[in-house]
Every structure is written in C-alpha cells, then in structure tokens.
N, C-alpha and C positions, 0 to 999 in steps of 0.2 A: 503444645496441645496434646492432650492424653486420646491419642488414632481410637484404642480400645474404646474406649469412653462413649467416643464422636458416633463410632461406628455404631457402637448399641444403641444411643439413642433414636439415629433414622432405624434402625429396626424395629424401637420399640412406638414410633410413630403411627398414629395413626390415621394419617393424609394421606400416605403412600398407599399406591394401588397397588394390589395382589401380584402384579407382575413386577412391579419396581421393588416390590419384598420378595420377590423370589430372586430377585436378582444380587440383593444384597446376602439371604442366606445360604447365594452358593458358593461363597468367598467365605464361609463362616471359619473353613481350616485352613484359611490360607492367607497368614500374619502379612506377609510381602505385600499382599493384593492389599488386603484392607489397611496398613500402612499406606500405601501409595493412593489410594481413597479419601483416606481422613485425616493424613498428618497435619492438613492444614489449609486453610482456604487458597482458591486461585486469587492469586494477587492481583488486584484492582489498579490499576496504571492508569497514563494516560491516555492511553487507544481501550479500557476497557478490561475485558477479558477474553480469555481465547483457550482454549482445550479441549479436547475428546467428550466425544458424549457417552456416559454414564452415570448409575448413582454412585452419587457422594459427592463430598464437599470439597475435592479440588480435581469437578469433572463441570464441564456443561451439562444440567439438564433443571428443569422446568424452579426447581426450589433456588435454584444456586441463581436463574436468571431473577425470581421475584424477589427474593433476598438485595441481591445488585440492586433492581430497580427501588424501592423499595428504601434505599439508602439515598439515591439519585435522587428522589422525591422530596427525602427532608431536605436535601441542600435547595432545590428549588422552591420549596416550600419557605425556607429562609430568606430567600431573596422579596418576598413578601407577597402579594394580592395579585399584584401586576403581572408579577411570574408565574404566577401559576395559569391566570387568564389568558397571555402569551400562550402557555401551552408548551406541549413536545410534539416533533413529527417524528412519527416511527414508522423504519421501514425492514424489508429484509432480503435476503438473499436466495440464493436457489436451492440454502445447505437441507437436510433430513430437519424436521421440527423446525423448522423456520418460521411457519405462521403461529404456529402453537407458541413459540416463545416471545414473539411479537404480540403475538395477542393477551397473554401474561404480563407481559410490560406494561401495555396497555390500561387493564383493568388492575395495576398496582396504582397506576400516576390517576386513573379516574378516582380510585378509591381515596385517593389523598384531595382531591379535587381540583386536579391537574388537568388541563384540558388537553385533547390529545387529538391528532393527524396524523389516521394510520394507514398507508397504501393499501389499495383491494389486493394487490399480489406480488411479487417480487419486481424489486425495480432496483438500480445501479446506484453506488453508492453514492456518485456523485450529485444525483438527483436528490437524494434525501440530504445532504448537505445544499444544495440548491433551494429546496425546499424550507429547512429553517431559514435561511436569509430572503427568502419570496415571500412569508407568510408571516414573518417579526415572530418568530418563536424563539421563547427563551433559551429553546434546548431542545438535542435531537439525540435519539435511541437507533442504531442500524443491527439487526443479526447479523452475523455477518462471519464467515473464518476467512476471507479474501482469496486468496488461492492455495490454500491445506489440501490437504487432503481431505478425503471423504469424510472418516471419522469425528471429524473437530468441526465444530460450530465456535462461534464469538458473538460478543455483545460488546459495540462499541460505540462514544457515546461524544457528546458534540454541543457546543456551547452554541450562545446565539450569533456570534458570525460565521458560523456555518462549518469550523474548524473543530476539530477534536479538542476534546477538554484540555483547559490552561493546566498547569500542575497546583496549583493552590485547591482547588474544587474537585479533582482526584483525590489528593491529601483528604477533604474534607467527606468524600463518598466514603474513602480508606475509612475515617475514623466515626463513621455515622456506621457502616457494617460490623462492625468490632462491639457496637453495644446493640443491634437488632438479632435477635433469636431467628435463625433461619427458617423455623414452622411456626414460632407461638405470636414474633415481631412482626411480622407481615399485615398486611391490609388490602383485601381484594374487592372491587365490586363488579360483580357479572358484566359480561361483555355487554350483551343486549338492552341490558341495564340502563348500561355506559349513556349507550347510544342513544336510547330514549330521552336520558334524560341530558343530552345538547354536549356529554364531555367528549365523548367519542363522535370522530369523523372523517368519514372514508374518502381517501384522494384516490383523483383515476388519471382519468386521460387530459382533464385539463390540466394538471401540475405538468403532465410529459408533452402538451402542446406547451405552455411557459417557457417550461425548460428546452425545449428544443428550438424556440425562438431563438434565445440567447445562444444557444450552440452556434445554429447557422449563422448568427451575426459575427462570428470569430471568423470565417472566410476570411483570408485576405485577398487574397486574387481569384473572385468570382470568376473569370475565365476560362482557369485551368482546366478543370474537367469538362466543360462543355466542350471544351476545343479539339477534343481528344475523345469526343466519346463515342462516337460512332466502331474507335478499334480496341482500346483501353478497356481492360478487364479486368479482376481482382475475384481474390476466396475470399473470403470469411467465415470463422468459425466462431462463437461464444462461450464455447468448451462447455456446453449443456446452460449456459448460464446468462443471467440479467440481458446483458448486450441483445439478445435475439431479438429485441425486436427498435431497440432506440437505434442503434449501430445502421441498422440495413434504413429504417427509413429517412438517416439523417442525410448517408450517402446517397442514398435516391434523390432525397430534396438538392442535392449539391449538384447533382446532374448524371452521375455514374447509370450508363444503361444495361452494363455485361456486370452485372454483381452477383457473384455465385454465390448460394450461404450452401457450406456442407451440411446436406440435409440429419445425417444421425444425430449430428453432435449441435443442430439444431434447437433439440428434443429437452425440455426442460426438466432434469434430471437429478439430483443430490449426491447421486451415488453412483456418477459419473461412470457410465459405463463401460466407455473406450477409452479412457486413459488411464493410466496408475497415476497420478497426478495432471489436475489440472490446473496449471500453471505455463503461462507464455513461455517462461525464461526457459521449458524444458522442451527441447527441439525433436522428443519422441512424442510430445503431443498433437503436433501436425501433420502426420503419416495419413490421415485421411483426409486433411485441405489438399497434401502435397498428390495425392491422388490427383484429385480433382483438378486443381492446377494444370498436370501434365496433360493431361485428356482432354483441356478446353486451349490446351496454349497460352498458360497467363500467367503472364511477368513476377504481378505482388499479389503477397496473401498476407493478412489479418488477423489476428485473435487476441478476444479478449478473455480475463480472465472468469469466475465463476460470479463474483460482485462488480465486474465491469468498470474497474476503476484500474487497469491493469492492462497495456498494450503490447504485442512484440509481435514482430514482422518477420518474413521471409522474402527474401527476391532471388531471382533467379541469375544466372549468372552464364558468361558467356561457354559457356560446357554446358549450358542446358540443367545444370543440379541449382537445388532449391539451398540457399546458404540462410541459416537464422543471423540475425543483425542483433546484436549484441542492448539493452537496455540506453548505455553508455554512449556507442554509435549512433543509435536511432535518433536518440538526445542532441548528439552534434548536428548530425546531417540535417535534423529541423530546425531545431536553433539556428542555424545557418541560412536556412531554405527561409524562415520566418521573418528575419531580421533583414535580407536581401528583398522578398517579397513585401513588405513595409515598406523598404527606402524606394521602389518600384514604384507602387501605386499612391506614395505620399500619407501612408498612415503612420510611419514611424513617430511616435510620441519623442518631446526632448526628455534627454536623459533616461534613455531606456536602461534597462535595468533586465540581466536574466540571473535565476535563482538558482541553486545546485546542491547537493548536499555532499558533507565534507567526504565520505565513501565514494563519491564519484568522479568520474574522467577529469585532470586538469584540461585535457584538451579543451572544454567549454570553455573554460576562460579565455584558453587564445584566442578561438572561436569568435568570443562576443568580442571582444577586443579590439579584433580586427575590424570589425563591423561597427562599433564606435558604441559598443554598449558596455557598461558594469558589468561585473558576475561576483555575487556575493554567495560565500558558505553559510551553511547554516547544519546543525545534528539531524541526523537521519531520521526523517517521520515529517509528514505536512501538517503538521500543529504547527511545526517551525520555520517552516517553506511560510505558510500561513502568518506565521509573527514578524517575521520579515518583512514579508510585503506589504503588512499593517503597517508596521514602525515607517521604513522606505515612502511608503505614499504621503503617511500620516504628516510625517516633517517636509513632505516636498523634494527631500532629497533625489527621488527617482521614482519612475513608472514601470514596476515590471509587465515584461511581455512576452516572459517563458519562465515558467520553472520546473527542475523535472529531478530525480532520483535514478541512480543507476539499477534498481529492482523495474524496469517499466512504467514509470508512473510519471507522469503529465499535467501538468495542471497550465490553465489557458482561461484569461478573460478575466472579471469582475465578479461570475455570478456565482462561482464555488470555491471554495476553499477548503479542495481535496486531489487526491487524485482523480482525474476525468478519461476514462479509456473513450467514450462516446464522442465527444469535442476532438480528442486525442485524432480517432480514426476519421475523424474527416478531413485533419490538416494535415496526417499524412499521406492520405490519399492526394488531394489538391497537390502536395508535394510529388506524388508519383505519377500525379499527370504532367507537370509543370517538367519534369524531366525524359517522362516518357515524347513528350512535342518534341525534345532536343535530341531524340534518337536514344538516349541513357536511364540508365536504372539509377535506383538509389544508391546499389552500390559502385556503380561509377561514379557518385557525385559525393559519397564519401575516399574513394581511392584520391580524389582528385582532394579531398580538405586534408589526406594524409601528404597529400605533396605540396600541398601548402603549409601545414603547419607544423608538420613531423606526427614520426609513425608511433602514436600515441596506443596502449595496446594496458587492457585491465584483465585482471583475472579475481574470482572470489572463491574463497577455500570456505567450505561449512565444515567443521568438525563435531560431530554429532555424538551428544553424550546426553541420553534417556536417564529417567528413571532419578531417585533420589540419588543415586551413588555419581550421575553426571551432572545433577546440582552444585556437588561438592567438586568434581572434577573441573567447572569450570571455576567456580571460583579459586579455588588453587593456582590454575593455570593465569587468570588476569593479576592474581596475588604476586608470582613469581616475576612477572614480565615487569610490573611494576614498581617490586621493589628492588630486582635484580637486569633492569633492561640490558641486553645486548652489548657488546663494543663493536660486534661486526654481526654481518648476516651475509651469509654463502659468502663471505669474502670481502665484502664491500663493506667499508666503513660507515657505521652512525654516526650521522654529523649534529642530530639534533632528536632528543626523544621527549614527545610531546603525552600530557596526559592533560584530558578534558575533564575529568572530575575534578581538576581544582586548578586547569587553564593555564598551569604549570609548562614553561619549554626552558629546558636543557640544553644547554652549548655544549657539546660529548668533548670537545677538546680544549676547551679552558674551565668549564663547572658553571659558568656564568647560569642565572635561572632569570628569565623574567616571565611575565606573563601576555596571554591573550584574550583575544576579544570572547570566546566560547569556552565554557565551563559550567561543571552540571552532570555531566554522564559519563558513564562507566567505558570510556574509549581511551586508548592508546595508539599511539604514531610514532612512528619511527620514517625518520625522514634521513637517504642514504647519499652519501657521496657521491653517487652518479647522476642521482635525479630521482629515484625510485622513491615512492612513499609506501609504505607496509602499516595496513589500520586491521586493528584485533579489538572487536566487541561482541559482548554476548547477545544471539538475535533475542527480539520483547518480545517474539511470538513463538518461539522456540527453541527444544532444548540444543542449543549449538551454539558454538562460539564460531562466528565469522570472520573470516581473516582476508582482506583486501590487498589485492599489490597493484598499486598504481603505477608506470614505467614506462617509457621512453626509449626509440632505438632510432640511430641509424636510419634504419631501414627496417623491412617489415622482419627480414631474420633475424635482426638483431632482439626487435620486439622481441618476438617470440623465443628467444635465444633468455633475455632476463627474465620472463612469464616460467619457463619454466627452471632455470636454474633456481627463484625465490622460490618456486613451490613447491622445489624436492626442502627448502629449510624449513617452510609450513607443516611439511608432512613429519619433520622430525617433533613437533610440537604435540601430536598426538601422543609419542610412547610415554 
C-alpha cells in the first residue's frame, strides 16, 4: 500500500471533522508518523481488532470501526434473512469512545438491515457473549481493548454461540474489507432512525438480571460464605471498569456482608487514573485495595480487569504482606477447590472434563487427575477453550467444568463462551470462605497442592518490539528459532522441539518427526531434558513476542532456581 497515497486521501476527505483534519495535518512533515498511520490496515483476526486511538488506517477510530463493521455485515448479510432478523448484540467497555464506536457499529448493521441489541452503557464482556446466546443472535460486536492500556480501544466480534469468530468468517470479514472503500463503501443509518424504526434496541437491567441468574447457579457449595460471614471480608477493585457494579452485587446475592469496593478506582473512568496500566496480572495496580485491605484487616482482595472478563487476586499471608497469586496458581487452587467441592455436594457430572491452554501450568493436569477429571490443551484464546468444549460435549466424550488461561481468564458454566471475571469472582470468593472456615488462606491451600503434587513454578517473558521496525524484529526472531531451533538452552538439553503452525514434533536425538493433535498458529515449544517446557509466540494484541517457561523443582528453590536460570537465556533472545 502506497502510506503517501492512503495518507492524502483521509486528508483530502471530506467526512472528517475539522479537528480529525487537524490532526492529520500535523504529521504532514513527518514521513515515520504517517508511514506508521497508513502503511496499512489493522489486521482483522479472529478476536477483531485492537490499537491506539488515532486517525488513520491502522489506528482505532470511528472510520476504521465502520469500515470493520461494515465488512461484518456482508458476511451476515450472507448467511441470509434469518441472520440478519437474528440480529447482533452490541456492547462496550469503559475504553475513551466506547459508546461512540458502539453506536457506529450499530447504525452500520441497521443500515444493512441487521437488527441490533445494544447495551444503555458499559457492561462485561462476558455478558454480551451471554447475551448473543440468550437472545439467538446470529452475532455479536464488544468494543473493547480488555486490559491495555488507556490509549488502545478494540473491536471484537462473536459468532452465535457466543464465542469469538470461527477463523473461516474472519477470513471472509478479512476479504469483504479488502474490497469496501473505507469513506465512499460504508452504509450508515441514523441512530434514532434505527430505533424508530424496530432495528435498534436497547438492553438494560433485564439482560444483567438473566445473566446474573445463571451466574449465581454456578455456586457449588451455597454454604460457604454464609457460614463465614458474620467475620469474612474481602476488597475489590474493577480498576475503573465494567465489573463495578455485576461483581459487587453477585457477591452480595452469595451472601458476602464485609465487601469493601475501593471507592477511587470505583469511579467509571477510561483514562484510568490511578494506575499506569490496568491489568490484574500487574501487582502495582492494587496499592490502593492493598490500602484498604490493611486498614480493615482483610485476608482476600479482587480485581477485575477494565472489560471484566479478567480476574487476579491477592491474599495475605502469614507476615501480614499482601502476595499477588499468580493467573496459573489461582487456576490450580480452583480447579482443585471446584472439582473437590462437586464431589462434596454430589454435582460432579461423569467424566468431567477441565480445559487449559497450551501456555499454561502443567500442574492443572496433575491437578484434574488427581481428582478423576480429563485436562485437555487447547491454543491460546477462548474461541478454542470455546471449540473444545463444543466438540468434548458435542460427542459425549466429556463435561467440562473449568476452563481457564494462564493471563487470568475463567470461564465456568453453559451460559458463556468467554472469559467470565463476574462468575470468576464469586467461586473464588466461595472458595476463600470455604477455607477461610478451616483457619487457611488460599495460599495455604495452594502450598499444600504444591506438596502434593510438586513445586510447579511459570514465569512469562514479553519482549517488546513497537513500531514497524519490531514487526520485522519479531518475525526474524520466530524465523530464526524455527528454522535454527536450539540443541540446548542454559545447559539443558532439547529433547523435543515442537511447532504448531504445521503440528510438527521433533525427536532432537534421533531426527525422528511425527505429528500432533494442534496445528495452525505461529508457536514454538521446546520441550527440555529435565522437565521444563519453553513456548515463544507473537502476542495477537500486541507488539511482543512472549516467551513462557514452564518448570518444575524439587522444591520451591529449586523452582525458582530454573525460573531464573531459563530467563537469563530468554533475555539473550532480545540482542
């Protein structure tokens, strides 16, 4: 694509508002910027899009959202009559322009004659994935950047069982925007319009009574917190975002009477003003729960992420400091809690089944194992969590009754097919009563699955490479490992190097090649003679290549004795 080209035509536009044309001609001498503007659309995947908001053509803002939709439309538009009368539920997030690009969505799919279910205000992702499978919509639109940063907004998009789009129908949005003119292709009909005329229609509080129906039905041991709640106390924070207000009344409905929400971080925000990042997984985001916390004397605190499909905890520990629990951890200790609390109160389904993603803890498998359940891999993202547990139920095979990702993500029950922080935070609360009655925290009762099942211990390396020149950077970097893999790492011999884009495993010491079950995506595994597994893939929502070390010790030093020796060899990966 000729950047110069792209660039002058939104100048030479005349849709764009006076301030979105000032914006472009203040970059007019400056090649780098409007290269990194225009060289080329954001790539339409299967979660969407995702990028910084600005104008031009590979940024988030209002053309680039109708453009997408727009594309999205003729594919539903394809599926014929019935699809369209289905409908899309469209919702959004707490990001800057969130109703504004919802509401563009919106009056793209009316304007095609798509009927449309669009939230009065921000709600959790999981709910608008609830949503298309409560209301038979063919398809569903979330804004959404999940937990990015401030700058970045997304649009991600959702087939009719509630799962982010299959890849045949990304493929086919991919090749429906490649022929639509981003100003002249479009088709808009007024919002009010919409609504008058039956395409548009606004969800409230009855979709969040629905869904939080089926939340409360995931309980497994109604007990727990009543039993406990007269002393049992807990933070929570929504880090400005969705959760504020599903989160607090689900735990209220479960019984929780000391539920502190930190009041700032409250405050429905985009531009998140207490934290440099709001994201669980970053343990400088909770300096004002961990306040609160200390001041009220309470064990566990909460938070979710800004789209509320994103969980990670803190507990306390017997030195009185607040320790963050790891994605990975939180994932065992409920799986664990989940699986035992089933066989308890007689809900264990036969042939349980829990879900995991290949980046994540083997210790789940021991885990489920132990407790007489499956654990199946699956690539990283709950489209595939999602496809799993399709195929799994579909043939009878199994009933899952956990699936989760080592980034904090949860998913629980029948009614969605996403990540769930909402659902997420009530069964581990339940679980933090359930041990708080026995005297223990949760991390006693992961100390205790480390002595059972060994001292399982992950670490995730993000090497951040911006801008066009860490495009090329990374592809290099997956180019080299894959046609030049390793014979050792820190010392420790390759026993076997796995690639997923063509499902391909290597025996490093006879050449022998066969294949496996997953193939498809751009991941690498190196799997080492002591136990350790090493996975290097490029993140889908950002510019970094992620590099996993799975590992096993001994003992807890020893863990952390291989945690860090592989990622002084991660670190040489950068020069």
């Amino acid at each position: 694509m000729d950047y110069q080209k792209e660039y002058q035509k939104w100048l030479d536009s005349d849709v764009l508002t006076a301030e979105e044309h000032a914006e472009l001609e203040a970059i007019r001498n400056d090649p780098k910027e409007i290269e990194s503007r225009f060289y080329g659309p954001l790539e339409f995947g299967t979660a969407g899009l995702r990028g910084t908001m600005a104008m031009g053509l590979h940024h988030m803002n209002l053309y680039v959202v109708r453009h997408a939709t727009q594309g999205f439309a003729n594919v539903i538009c394809a599926e014929g009559e019935q699809a369209k009368e289905r409908g899309v539920a469209i919702c959004m997030d707490c990001r800057l322009h969130g109703m504004e690009f919802a509401r563009a969505a919106a009056e793209v799919c009316a304007a095609a004659g798509i009927k449309v279910r669009i939230f009065d205000a921000l709600r959790p992702t999981p709910e608008l994935s609830f949503a298309v499978r409560h209301y038979g919509c063919q398809a569903g639109i979330n804004v959404t950047a999940s937990h990015n940063p401030k700058e970045y907004n997304g649009y991600k998009v959702y087939w009719e069982d509630g799962a982010q789009l299959p890849p045949q129908h990304a493929d086919a949005i991919a090749r429906e925007l490649e022929t639509i003119d981003i100003f002249t292709g479009v088709k808009t009909m007024p919002y009010d319009e919409a609504v008058k005329a039956g395409l548009i229609t606004v969800m409230g509080e009855e979709t969040d009574e629905a869904f939080l129906k089926e939340a409360m039905a995931m309980t497994v041991d109604a007990g727990a917190i009543p039993a406990v709640a007269d002393s049992f106390k807990l933070v929570y924070t929504p880090f400005h975002g969705c959760g504020h207000k599903l989160v607090p009344e689900a735990l209220k409905r479960a019984g929780v009477k000391h539920l502190l929400c930190e009041p700032k971080q409250m405050v429905i925000d985009g531009s998140f003003p207490t934290v440099k990042s709001p994201n669980p997984e970053n343990p400088e985001g909770f300096y004002l729960a961990v306040e609160l916390a200390k001041a009220n004397d309470v064990d566990f605190i909460l938070g979710t992420d800004p789209d509320s499909d994103r969980v990670g905890i803190m507990v306390r520990d017997k030195d009185g400091e607040y320790k963050v629990m790891t994605g990975n951890q939180t994932g065992v200790v409920l799986l664990d809690y989940m699986l035992g609390a089933m066989e308890r109160t007689g809900k264990l389904p036969a042939n349980p089944v829990a879900l995991k993603t290949i980046v994540t803890t083997e210790m789940a498998k021991a885990v489920a194992e132990s407790c007489g359940a499956a654990c199946f891999d699956t690539f990283t993202g709950f489209k595939f969590i999602a496809e799993k547990k399709n195929a799994l139920e579909g043939s009878g095979e199994g009933k899952v009754v956990f699936s989760y990702e080592e980034s904090y993500g949860y998913m629980l029950g029948d009614f969605v097919r996403d990540k769930d922080a909402v659902t997420a935070s009530l069964l581990l609360t339940e679980m933090a009563a359930y041990y708080y009655a026995k005297g223990m925290t949760v991390l006693d009762a992961l100390q205790a699955l480390y002595e059972k099942h060994g001292f399982y211990g992950e670490k995730t390396h993000n090497l951040v490479m911006p801008g066009l020149d860490g495009l090329a950077d990374m592809a290099k970097l997956m180019k080299g490992l894959r046609e030049n893999p390793p014979a050792d790492i820190a010392g420790v011999r390759v026993s076997q190097f796995k690639d997923y884009a063509d499902g391909s495993v290597l025996d490093c010491a006879t050449g022998a090649k066969t294949s496996m079950e997953l193939s498809g995506s751009n991941v690498l595994r190196f799997e080492l003679a002591d136990g350790t597994s090493i996975i290097v893939r490029p993140s889908g929502t950002e510019p970094k290549i992620k590099v996993y070390i799975l590992t096993k010790g001994a003992d807890a030093q020893a863990r952390e004795a291989n945690i860090a020796k592989y990622g002084q060899w991660v670190d040489t990966l950068k020069k």
